[in-house]
Each structure stands twice: as structure tokens, then as C-alpha cells.
PDBQT receptor file of N, H, CA, C and O in Angstrom, charges set to zero:
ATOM      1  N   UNK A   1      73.173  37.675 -26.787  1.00  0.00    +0.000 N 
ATOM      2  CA  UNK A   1      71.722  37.510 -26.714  1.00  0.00    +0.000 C 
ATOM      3  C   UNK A   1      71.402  36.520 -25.591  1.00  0.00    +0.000 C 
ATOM      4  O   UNK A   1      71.920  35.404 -25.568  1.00  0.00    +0.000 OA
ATOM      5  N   UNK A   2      70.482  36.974 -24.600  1.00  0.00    +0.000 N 
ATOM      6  H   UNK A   2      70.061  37.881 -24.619  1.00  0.00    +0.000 HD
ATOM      7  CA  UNK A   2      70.160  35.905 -23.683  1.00  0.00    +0.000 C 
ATOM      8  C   UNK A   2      68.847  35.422 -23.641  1.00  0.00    +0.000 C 
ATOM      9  O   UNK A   2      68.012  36.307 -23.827  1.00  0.00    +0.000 OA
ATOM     10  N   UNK A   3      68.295  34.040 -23.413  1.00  0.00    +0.000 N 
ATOM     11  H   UNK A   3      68.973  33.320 -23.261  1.00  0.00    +0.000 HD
ATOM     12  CA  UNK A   3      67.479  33.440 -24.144  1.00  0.00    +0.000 C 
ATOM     13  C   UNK A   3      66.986  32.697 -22.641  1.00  0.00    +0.000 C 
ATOM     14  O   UNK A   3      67.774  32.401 -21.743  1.00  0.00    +0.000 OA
ATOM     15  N   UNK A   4      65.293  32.445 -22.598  1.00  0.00    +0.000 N 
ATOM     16  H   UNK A   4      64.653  32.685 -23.328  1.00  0.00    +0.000 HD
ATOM     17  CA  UNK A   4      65.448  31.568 -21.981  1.00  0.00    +0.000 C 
ATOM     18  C   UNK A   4      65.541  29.914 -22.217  1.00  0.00    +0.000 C 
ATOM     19  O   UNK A   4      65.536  29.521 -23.383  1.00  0.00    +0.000 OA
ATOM     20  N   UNK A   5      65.599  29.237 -21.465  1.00  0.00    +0.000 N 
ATOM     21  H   UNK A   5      65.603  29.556 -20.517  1.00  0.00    +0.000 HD
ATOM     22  CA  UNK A   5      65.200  27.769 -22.180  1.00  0.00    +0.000 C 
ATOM     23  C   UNK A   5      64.501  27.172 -23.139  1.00  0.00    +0.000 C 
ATOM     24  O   UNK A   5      64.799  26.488 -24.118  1.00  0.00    +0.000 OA
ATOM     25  N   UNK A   6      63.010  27.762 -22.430  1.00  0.00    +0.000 N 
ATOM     26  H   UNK A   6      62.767  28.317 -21.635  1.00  0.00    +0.000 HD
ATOM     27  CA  UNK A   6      62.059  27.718 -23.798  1.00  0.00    +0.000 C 
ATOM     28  C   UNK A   6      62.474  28.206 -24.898  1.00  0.00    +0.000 C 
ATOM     29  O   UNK A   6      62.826  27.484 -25.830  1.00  0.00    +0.000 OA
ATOM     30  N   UNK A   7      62.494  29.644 -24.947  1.00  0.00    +0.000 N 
ATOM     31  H   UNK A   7      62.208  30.231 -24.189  1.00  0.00    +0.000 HD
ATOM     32  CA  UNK A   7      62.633  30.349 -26.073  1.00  0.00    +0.000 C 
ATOM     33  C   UNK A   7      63.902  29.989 -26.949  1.00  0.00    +0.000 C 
ATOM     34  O   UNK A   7      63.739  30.097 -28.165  1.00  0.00    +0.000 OA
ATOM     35  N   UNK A   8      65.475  29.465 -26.378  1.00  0.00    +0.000 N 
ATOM     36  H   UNK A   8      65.607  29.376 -25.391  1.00  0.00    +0.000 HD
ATOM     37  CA  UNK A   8      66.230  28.778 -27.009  1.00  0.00    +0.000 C 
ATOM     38  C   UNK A   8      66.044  27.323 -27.479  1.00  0.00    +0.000 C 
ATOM     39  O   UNK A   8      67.067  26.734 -27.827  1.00  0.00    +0.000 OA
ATOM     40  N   UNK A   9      64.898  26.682 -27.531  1.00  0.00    +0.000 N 
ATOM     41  H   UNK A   9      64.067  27.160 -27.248  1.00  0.00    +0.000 HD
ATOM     42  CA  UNK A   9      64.029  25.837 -27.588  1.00  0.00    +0.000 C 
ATOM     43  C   UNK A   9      62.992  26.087 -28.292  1.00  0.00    +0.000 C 
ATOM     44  O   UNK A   9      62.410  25.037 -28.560  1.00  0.00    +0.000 OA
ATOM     45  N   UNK A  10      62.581  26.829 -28.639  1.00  0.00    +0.000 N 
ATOM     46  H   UNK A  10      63.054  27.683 -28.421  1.00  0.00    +0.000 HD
ATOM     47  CA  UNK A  10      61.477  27.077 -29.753  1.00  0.00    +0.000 C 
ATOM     48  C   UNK A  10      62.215  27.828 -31.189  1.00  0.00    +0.000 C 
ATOM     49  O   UNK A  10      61.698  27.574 -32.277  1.00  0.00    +0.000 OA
ATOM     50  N   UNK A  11      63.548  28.840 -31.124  1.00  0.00    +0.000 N 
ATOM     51  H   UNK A  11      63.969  29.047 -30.241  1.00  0.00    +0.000 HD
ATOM     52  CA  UNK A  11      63.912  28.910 -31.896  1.00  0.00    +0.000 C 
ATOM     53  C   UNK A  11      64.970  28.064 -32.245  1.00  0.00    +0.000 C 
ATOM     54  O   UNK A  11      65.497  28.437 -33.293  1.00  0.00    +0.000 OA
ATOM     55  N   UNK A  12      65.556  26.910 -31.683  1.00  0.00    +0.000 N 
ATOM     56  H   UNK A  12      65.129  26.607 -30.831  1.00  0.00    +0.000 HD
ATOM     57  CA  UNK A  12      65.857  25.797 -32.395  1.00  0.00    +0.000 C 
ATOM     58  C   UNK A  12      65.028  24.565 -33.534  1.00  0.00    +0.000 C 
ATOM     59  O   UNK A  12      65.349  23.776 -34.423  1.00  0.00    +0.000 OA
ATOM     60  N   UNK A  13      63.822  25.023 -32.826  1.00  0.00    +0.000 N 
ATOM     61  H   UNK A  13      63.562  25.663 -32.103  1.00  0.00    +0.000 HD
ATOM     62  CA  UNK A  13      63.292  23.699 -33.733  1.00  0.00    +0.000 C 
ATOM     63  C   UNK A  13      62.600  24.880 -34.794  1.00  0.00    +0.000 C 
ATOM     64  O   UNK A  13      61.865  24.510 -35.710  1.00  0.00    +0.000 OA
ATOM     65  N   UNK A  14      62.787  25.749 -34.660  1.00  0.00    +0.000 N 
ATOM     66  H   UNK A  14      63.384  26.050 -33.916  1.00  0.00    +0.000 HD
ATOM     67  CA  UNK A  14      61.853  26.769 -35.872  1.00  0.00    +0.000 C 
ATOM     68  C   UNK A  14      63.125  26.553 -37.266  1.00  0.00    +0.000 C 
ATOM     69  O   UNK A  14      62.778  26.795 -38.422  1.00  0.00    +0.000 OA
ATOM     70  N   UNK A  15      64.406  26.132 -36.980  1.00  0.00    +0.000 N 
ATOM     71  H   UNK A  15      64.688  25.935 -36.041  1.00  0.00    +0.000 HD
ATOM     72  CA  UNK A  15      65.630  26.304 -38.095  1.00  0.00    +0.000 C 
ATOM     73  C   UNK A  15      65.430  24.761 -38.507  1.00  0.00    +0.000 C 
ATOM     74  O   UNK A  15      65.931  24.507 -39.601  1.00  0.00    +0.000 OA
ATOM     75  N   UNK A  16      64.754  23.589 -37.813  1.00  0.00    +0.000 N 
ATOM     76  H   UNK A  16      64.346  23.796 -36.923  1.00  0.00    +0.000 HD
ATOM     77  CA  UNK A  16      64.880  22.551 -38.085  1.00  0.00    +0.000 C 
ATOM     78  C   UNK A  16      64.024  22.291 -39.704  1.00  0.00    +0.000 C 
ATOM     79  O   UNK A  16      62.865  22.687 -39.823  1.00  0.00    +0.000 OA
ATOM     80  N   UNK A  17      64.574  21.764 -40.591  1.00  0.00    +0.000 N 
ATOM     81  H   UNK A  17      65.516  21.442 -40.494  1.00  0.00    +0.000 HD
ATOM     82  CA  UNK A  17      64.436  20.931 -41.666  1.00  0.00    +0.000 C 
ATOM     83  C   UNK A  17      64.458  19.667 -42.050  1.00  0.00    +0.000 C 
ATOM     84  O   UNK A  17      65.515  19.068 -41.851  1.00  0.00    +0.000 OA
ATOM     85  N   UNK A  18      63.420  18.985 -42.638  1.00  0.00    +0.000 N 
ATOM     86  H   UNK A  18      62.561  19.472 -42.799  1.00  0.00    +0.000 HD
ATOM     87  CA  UNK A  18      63.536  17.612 -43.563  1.00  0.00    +0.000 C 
ATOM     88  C   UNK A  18      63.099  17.757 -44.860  1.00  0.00    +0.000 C 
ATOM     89  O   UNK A  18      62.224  18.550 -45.205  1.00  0.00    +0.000 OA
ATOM     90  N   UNK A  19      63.860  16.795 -45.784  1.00  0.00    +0.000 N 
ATOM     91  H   UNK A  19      64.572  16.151 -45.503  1.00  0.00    +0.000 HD
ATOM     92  CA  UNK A  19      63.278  16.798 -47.095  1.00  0.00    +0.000 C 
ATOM     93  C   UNK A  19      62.566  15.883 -47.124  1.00  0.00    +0.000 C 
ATOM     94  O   UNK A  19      62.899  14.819 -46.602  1.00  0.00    +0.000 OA
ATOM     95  N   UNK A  20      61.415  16.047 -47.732  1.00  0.00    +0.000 N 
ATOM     96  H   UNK A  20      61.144  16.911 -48.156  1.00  0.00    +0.000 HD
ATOM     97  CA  UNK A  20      60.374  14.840 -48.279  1.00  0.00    +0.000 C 
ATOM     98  C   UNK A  20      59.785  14.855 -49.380  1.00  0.00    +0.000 C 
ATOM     99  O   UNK A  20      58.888  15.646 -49.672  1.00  0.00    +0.000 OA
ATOM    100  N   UNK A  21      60.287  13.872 -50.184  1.00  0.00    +0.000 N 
ATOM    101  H   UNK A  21      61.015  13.229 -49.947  1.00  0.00    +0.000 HD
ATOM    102  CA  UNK A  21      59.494  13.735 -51.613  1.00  0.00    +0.000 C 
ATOM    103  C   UNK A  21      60.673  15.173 -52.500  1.00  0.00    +0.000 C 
ATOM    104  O   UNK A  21      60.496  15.662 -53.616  1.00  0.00    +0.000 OA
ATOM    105  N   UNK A  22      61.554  15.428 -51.712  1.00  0.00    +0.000 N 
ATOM    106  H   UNK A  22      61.698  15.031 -50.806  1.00  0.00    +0.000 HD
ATOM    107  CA  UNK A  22      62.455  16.375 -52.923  1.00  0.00    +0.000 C 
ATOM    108  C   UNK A  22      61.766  17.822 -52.470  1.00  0.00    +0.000 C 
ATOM    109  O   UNK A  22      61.541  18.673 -53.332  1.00  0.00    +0.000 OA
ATOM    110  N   UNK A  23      61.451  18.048 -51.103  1.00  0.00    +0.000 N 
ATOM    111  H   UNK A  23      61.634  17.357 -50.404  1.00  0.00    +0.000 HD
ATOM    112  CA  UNK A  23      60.884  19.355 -50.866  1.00  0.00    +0.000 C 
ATOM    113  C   UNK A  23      60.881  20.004 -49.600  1.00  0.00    +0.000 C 
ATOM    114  O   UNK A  23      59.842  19.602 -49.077  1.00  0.00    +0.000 OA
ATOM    115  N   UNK A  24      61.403  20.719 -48.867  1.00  0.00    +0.000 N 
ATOM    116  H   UNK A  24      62.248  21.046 -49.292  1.00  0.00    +0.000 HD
ATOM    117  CA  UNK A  24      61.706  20.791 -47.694  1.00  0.00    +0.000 C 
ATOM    118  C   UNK A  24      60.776  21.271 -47.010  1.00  0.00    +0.000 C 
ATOM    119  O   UNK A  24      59.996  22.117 -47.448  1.00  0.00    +0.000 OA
ATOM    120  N   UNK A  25      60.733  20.719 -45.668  1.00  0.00    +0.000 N 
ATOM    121  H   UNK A  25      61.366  20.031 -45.312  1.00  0.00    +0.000 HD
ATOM    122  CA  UNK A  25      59.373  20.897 -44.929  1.00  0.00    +0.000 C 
ATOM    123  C   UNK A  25      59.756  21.288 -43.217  1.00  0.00    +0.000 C 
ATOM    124  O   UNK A  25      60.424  20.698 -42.368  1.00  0.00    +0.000 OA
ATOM    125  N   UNK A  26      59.213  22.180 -43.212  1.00  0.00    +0.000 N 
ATOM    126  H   UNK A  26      58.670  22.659 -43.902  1.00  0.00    +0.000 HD
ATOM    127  CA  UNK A  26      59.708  22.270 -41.492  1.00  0.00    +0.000 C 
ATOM    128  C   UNK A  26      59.516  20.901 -40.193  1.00  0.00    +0.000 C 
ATOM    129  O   UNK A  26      58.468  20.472 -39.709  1.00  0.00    +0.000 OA
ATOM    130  N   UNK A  27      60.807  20.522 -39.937  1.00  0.00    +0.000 N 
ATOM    131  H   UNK A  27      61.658  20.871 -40.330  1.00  0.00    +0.000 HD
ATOM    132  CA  UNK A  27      60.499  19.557 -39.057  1.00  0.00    +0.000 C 
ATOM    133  C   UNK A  27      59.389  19.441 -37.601  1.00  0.00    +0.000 C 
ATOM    134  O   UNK A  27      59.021  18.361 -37.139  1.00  0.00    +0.000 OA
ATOM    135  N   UNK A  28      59.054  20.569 -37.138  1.00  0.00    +0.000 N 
ATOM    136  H   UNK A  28      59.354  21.447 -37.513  1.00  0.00    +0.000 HD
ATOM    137  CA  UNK A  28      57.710  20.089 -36.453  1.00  0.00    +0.000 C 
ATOM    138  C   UNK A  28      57.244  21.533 -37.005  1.00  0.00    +0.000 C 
ATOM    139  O   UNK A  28      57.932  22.529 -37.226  1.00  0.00    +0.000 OA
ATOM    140  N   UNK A  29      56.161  21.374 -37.122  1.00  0.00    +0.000 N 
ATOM    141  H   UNK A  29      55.602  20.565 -36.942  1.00  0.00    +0.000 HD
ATOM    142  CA  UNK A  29      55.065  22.142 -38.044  1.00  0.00    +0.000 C 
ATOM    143  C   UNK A  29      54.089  23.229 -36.379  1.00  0.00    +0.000 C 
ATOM    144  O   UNK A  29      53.746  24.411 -36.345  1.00  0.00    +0.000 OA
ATOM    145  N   UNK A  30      54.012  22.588 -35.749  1.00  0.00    +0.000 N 
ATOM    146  H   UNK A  30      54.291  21.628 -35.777  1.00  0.00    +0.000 HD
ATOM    147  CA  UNK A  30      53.371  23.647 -34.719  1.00  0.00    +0.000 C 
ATOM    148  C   UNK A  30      52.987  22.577 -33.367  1.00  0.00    +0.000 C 
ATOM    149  O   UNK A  30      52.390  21.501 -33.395  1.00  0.00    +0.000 OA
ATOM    150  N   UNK A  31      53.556  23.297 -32.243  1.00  0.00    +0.000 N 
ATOM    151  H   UNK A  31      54.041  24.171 -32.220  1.00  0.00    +0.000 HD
ATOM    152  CA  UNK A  31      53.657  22.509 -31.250  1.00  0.00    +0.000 C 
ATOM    153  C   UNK A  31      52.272  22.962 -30.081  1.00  0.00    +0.000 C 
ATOM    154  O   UNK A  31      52.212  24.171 -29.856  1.00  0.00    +0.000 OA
ATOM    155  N   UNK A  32      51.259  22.122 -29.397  1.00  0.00    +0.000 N 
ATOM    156  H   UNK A  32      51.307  21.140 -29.580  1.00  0.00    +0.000 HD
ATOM    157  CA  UNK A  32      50.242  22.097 -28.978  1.00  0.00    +0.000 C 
ATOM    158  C   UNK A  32      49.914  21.762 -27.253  1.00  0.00    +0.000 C 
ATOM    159  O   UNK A  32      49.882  20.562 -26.980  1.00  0.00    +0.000 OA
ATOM    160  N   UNK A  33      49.700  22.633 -26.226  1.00  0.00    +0.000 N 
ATOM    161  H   UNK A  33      49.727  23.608 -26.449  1.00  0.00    +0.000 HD
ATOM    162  CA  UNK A  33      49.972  22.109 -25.018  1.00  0.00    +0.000 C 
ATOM    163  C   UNK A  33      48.843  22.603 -24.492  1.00  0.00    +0.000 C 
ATOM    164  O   UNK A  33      48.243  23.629 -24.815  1.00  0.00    +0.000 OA
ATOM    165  N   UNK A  34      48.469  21.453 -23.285  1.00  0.00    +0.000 N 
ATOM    166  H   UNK A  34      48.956  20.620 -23.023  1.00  0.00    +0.000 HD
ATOM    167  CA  UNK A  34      47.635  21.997 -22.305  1.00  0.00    +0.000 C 
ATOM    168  C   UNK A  34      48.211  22.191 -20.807  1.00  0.00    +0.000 C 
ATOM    169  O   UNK A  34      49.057  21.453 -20.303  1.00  0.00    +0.000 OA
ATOM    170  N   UNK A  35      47.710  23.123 -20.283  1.00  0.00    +0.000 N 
ATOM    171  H   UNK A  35      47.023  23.722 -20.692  1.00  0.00    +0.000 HD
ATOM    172  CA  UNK A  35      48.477  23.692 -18.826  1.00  0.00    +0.000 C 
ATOM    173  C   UNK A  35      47.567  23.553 -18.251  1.00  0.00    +0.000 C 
ATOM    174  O   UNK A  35      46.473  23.648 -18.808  1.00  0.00    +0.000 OA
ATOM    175  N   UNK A  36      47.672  23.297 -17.024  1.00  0.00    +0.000 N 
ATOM    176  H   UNK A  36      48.560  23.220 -16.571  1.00  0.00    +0.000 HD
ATOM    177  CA  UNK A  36      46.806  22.652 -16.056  1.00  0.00    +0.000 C 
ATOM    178  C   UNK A  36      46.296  21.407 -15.480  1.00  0.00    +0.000 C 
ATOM    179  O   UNK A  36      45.473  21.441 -14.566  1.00  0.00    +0.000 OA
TER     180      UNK A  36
């Protein structure tokens, strides 16, 4: 599978996990950019 940077980069942090409070929560929840 060939990936680019980004995209091997966005589906890394999509597998990322923390527990909090005994409940697992995706470690970044949705990422926000401006271009330009």
C-alpha cells in the first residue's frame, strides 16, 4: 500500500487511543486548518 505523508499521517493518529476516567477516547478528536 502506498501512502502519502499526509495520509500516513492522518491514518496514524485515527488508531491513536487514551483512557480517561476508565473509557477510551480517541486521542485527537478532529484536526482544523487554515490554508492561505
Amino acid at each position: 500500500i502506498r501512502l502519502t505523508t499526509a495520509q500516513a499521517l492522518v491514518k496514524f493518529l485515527n488508531q491513536q487511543y487514551i483512557e480517561v476516567d476508565g473509557k477510551m477516547a480517541p486521542f485527537v478528536d478532529g484536526i482544523f486548518t487554515l490554508f492561505g
